[in-house]
C-alpha positions as CSV (number, residue, x, y, z in Angstrom):
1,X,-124.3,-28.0,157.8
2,X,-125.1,-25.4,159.6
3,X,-128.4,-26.0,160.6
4,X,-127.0,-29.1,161.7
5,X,-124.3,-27.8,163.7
6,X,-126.8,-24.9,165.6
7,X,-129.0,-28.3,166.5
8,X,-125.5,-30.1,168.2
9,X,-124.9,-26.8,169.7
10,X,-128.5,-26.8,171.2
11,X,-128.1,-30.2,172.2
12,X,-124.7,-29.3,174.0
13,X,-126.2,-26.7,176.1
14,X,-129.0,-28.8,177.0
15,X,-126.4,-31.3,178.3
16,X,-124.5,-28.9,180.5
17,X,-127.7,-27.6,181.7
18,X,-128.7,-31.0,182.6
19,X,-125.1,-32.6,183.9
20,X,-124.5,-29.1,185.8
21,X,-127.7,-29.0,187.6
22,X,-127.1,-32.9,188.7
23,X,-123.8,-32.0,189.0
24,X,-124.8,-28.8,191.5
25,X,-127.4,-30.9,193.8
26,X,-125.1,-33.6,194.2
27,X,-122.5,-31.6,196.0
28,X,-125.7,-29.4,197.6
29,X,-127.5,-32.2,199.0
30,X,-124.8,-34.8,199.6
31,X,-123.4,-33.0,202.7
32,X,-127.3,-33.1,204.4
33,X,-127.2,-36.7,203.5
34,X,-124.3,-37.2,205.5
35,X,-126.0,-34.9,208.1
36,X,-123.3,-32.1,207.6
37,X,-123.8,-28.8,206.6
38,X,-122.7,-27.5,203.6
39,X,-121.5,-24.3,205.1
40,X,-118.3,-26.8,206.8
41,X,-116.9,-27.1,203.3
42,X,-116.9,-23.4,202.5
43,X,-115.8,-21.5,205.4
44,X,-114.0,-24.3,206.9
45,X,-114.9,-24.1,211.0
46,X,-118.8,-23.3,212.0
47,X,-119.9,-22.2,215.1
48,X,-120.8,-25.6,217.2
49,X,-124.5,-23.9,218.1
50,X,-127.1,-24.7,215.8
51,X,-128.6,-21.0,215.3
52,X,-124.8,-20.2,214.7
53,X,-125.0,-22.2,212.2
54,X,-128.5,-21.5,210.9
55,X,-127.3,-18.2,210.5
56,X,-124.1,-18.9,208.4
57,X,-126.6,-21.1,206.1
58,X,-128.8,-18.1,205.7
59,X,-126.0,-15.7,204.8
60,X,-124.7,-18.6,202.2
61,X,-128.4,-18.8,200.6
62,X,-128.0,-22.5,201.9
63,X,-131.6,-22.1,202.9
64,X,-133.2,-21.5,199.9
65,X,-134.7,-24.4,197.6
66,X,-132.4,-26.4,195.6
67,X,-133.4,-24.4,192.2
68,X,-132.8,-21.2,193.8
69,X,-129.6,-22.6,194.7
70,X,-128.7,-23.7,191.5
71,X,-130.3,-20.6,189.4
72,X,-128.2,-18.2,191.9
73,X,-125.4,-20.1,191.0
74,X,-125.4,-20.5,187.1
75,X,-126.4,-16.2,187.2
76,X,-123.1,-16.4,188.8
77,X,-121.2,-18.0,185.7
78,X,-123.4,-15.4,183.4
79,X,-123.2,-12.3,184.9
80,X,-121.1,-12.6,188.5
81,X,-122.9,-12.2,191.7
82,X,-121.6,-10.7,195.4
83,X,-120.6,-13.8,198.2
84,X,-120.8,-13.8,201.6
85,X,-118.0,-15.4,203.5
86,X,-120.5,-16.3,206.5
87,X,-119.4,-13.4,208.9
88,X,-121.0,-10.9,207.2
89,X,-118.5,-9.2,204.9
90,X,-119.3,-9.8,200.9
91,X,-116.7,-10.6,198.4
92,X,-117.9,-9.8,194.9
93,X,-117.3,-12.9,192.0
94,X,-117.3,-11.2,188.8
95,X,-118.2,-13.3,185.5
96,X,-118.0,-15.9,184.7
97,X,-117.8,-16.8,188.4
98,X,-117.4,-20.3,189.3
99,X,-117.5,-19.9,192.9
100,X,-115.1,-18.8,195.4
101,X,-112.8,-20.7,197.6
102,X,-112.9,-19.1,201.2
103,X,-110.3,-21.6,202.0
104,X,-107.8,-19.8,199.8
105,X,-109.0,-16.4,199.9
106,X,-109.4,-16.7,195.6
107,X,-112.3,-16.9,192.9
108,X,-112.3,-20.5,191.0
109,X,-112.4,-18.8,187.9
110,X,-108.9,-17.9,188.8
111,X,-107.5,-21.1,189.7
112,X,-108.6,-22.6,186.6
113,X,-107.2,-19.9,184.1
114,X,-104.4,-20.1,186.0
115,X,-104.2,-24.1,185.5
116,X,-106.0,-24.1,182.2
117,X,-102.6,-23.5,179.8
118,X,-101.1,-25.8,181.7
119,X,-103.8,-28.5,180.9
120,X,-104.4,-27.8,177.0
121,X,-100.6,-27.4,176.8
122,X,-100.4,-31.6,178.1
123,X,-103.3,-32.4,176.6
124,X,-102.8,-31.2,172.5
125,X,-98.8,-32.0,172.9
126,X,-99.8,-35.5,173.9
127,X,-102.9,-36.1,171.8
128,X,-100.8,-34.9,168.1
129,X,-97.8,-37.5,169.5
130,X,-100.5,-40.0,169.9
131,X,-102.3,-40.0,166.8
132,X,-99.9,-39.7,164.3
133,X,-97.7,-42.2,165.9
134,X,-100.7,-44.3,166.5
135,X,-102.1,-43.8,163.1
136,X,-98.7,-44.3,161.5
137,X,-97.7,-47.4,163.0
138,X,-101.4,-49.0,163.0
139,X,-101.7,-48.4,159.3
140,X,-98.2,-49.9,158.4
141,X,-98.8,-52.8,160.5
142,X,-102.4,-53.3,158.3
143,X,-100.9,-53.3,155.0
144,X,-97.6,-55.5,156.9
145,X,-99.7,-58.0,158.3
146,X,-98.1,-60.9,159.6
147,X,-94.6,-59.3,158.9
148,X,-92.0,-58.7,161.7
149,X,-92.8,-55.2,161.6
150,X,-96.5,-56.0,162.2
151,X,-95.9,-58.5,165.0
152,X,-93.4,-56.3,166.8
153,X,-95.5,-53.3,166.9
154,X,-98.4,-55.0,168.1
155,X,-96.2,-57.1,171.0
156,X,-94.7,-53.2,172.0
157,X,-98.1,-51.9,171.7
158,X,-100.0,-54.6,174.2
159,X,-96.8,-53.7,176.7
160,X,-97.1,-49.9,176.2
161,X,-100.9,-50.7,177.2
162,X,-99.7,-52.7,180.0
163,X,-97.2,-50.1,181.5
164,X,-98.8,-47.2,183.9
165,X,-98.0,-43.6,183.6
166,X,-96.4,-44.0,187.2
167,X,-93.6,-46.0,185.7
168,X,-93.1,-44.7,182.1
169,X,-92.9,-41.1,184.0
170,X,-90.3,-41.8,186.8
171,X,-88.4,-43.9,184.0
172,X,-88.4,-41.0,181.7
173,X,-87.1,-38.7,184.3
174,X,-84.3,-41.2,185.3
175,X,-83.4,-41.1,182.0
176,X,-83.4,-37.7,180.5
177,X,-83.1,-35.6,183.5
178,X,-80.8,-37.1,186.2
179,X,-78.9,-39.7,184.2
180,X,-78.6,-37.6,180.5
181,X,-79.0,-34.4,182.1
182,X,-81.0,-32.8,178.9
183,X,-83.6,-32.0,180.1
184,X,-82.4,-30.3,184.0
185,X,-84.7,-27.1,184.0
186,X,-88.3,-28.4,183.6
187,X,-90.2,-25.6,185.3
188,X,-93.1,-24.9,183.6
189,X,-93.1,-21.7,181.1
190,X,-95.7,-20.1,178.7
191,X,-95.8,-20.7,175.0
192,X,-96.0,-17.4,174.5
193,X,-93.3,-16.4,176.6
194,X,-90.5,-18.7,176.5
195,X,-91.2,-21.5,173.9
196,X,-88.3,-23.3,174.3
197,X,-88.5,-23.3,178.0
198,X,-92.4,-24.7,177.3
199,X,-91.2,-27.5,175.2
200,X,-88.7,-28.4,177.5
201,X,-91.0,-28.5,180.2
202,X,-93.9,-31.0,178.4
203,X,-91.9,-32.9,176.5
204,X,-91.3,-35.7,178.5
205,X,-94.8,-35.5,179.7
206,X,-96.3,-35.6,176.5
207,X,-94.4,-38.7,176.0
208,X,-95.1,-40.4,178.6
209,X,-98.9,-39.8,177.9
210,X,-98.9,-40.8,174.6
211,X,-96.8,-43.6,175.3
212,X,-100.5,-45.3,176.4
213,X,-102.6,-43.8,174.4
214,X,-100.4,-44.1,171.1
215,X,-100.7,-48.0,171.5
216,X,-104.7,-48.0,171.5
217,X,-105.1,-46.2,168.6
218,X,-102.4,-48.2,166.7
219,X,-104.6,-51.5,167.7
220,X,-107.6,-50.0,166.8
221,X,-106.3,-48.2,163.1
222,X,-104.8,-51.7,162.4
223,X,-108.5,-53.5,162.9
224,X,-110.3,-50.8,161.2
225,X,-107.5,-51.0,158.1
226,X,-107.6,-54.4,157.6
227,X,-111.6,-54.6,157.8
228,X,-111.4,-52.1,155.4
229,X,-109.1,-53.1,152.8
230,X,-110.9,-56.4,152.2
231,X,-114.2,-54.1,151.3
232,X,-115.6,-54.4,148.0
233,X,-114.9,-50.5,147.1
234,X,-111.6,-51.0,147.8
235,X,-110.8,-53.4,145.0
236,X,-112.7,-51.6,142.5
237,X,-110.2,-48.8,143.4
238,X,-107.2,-50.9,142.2
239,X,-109.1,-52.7,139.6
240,X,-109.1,-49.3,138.1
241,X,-105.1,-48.6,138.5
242,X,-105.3,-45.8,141.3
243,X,-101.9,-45.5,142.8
244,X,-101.3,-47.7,145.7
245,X,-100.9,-44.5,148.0
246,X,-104.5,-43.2,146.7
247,X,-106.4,-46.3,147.3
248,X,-104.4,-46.7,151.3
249,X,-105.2,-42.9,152.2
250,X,-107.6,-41.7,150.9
251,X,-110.2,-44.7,150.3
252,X,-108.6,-46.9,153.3
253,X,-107.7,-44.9,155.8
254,X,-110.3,-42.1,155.5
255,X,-112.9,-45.0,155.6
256,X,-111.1,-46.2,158.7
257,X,-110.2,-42.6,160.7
258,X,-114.0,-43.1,161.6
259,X,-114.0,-44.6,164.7
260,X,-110.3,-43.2,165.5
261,X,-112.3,-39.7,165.6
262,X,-115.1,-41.1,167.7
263,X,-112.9,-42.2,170.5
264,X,-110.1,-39.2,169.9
265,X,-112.6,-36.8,170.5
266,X,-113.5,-38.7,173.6
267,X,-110.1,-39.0,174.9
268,X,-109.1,-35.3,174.6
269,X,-112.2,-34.2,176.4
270,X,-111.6,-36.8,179.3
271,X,-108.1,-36.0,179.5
272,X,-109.1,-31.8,180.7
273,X,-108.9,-32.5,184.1
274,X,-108.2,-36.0,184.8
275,X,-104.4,-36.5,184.1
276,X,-103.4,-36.1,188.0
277,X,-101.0,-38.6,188.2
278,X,-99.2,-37.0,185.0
279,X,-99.5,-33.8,186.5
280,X,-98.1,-35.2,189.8
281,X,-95.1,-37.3,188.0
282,X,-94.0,-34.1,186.0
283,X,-94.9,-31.7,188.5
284,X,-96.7,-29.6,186.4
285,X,-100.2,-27.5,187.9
286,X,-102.9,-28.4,185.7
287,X,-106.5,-28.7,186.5
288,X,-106.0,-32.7,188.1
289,X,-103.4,-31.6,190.7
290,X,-105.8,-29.0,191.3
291,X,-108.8,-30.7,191.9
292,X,-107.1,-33.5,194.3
293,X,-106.0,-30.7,196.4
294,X,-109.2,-29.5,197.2
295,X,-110.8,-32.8,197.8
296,X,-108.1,-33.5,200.2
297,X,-109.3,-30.0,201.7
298,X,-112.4,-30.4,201.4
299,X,-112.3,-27.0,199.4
300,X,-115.8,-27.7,197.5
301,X,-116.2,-24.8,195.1
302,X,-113.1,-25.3,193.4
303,X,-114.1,-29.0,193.1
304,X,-117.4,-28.0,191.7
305,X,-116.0,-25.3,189.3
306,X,-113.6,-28.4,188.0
307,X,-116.1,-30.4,187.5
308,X,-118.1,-28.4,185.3
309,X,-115.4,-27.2,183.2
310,X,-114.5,-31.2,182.7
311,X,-118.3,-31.8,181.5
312,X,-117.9,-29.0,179.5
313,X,-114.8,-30.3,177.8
314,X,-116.4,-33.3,177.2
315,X,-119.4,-32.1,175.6
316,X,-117.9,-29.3,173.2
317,X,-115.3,-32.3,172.3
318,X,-118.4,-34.3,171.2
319,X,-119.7,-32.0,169.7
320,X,-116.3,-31.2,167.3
321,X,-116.6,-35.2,166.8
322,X,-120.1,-34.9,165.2
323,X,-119.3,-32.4,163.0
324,X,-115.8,-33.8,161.8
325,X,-117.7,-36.9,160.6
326,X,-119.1,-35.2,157.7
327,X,-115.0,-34.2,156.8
328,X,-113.5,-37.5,157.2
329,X,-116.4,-40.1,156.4
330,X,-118.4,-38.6,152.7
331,X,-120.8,-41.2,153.9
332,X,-122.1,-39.6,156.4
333,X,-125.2,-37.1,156.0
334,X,-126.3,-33.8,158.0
335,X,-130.0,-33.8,156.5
């Protein structure tokens, strides 16, 4: 096991080396593509001569190869490094530095802690809403099949699929906030400082998230169940008089969470960063409503910085999937 997991691990690092390097020369060399320099979307206004310019490159290391570039960069992330703002004056990034956005006078690393909570607080609230109800009602609806319960949980999961965040949201806050008035204070709040004031402020976020995602997993548990269930193993298990809740959770389901992991793990590494219209609905300042700002200012560091923290959610989530296999699924080997 954990020879097995050091290997992943390797593998990981290997992948963010890879994805942030393509990552970096994308946004590096995309601009001189477009025959722009990349010193526009840093300091905002350049001088209109070109050795003003040439000289604002130079002070940005613009200059330098692309691996120099990128090296100076990911030193930056390791151990900090000292920026110049293109007139001269240095601003020093301390580790792990991420960049700095001259556009709002602060380091990235910053902007992300500061939107980070926020993130992981919508993302885990969601994701335990999803699966249990997901698992819950895709199981019952397995060993129902072809019951009313079964047929109207499937027809309200294809219409949870069906219904975009933009509409469950607004609905939600229609409902709980203006109309009920329960929930009328929904500004956001630490965890650690004011738990009640957190809930409050996620609930009807989390929700509205797992309103979606809830109705995939309850699909796919409800295939994987019923494939299951007819397997050979499965019926030895009763032939032998286990209780009825042995052979459904731990032979059935277990055999089935499979998959379920697979695409969970997936779905809560995608979700860092990429629930902007969520954040937007809700109002809440989490790395998506980030990152859409600065594309629409053209504030590239801080979309870079986002962009790398994304891949690295991804690829540690993948990496949590590989290893939980050997938990859920006996089958499974680490040799």
């Amino acid at each position: 096991m954990i020879r097995y997991i050091i290997r992943r691990s390797l593998g990981g690092v290997l992948v963010l080396f890879v994805t942030s390097f393509v990552t970096f020369f994308i946004f590096q060399v995309g601009p001189r593509v477009a025959h722009v320099s990349p010193a526009l979307f840093y300091v905002g206004k350049i001088p209109p001569t070109a050795e003003g310019q040439k000289l604002i490159e130079h002070r940005f290391g613009f200059d330098l190869p692309i691996w120099k570039q990128y090296f100076n960069w990911a030193g930056g992330i390791l151990f900090g490094r000292d920026l110049g703002d293109g007139t001269g004056a240095t601003v020093h990034c301390a580790a792990p530095c991420l960049g700095y956005s001259f556009r709002l006078q602060l380091p990235v690393t910053h902007m992300i802690w500061t939107a980070l909570p926020v993130e992981l607080s919508l993302a885990a609230g969601a994701a335990i809403l999803w699966l249990v109800g997901g698992l819950a009602v895709g199981s019952l609806s397995a060993l129902k099949r072809g019951s009313i319960f079964d047929r109207s949980a499937m027809t309200m999961a294809l219409a949870a699929v069906s219904l975009p965040i933009f509409f469950t949201g607004p609905i939600l806050l229609l409902i709980f906030k203006y109309k009920l008035k329960l929930l009328t204070n929904t500004g956001y709040a630490s965890p650690f400082t004011d738990p009640a004031q957190w809930f409050r402020s996620m609930v009807l976020a989390w929700i509205a998230l797992a309103f979606i995602y809830a109705a995939l997993y309850a699909r796919l548990t409800r295939a994987n169940m019923l494939e299951t269930m007819s397997e050979d193993y499965i019926r030895t298990a009763r032939a032998k008089g286990l209780p009825r809740r042995t052979v459904v959770v731990k032979h059935g389901l277990r055999a089935a969470l499979t998959p379920i992991v697979t695409i969970f793990g997936l779905d809560i590494g995608q979700l860092v960063g990429s629930a902007v219209i969520t954040e937007q609905v809700f109002n809440l300042r989490g790395l998506g409503l980030i990152s859409i700002q600065a594309i629409n200012s053209q504030d590239l560091p801080v979309i870079l910085g986002v962009t790398i923290v994304a891949t690295f959610a991804v690829v540690f989530a993948n990496i949590l999937v590989d290893i939980a296999y050997g938990f859920v699924d006996p089958r499974v080997s680490y040799s």
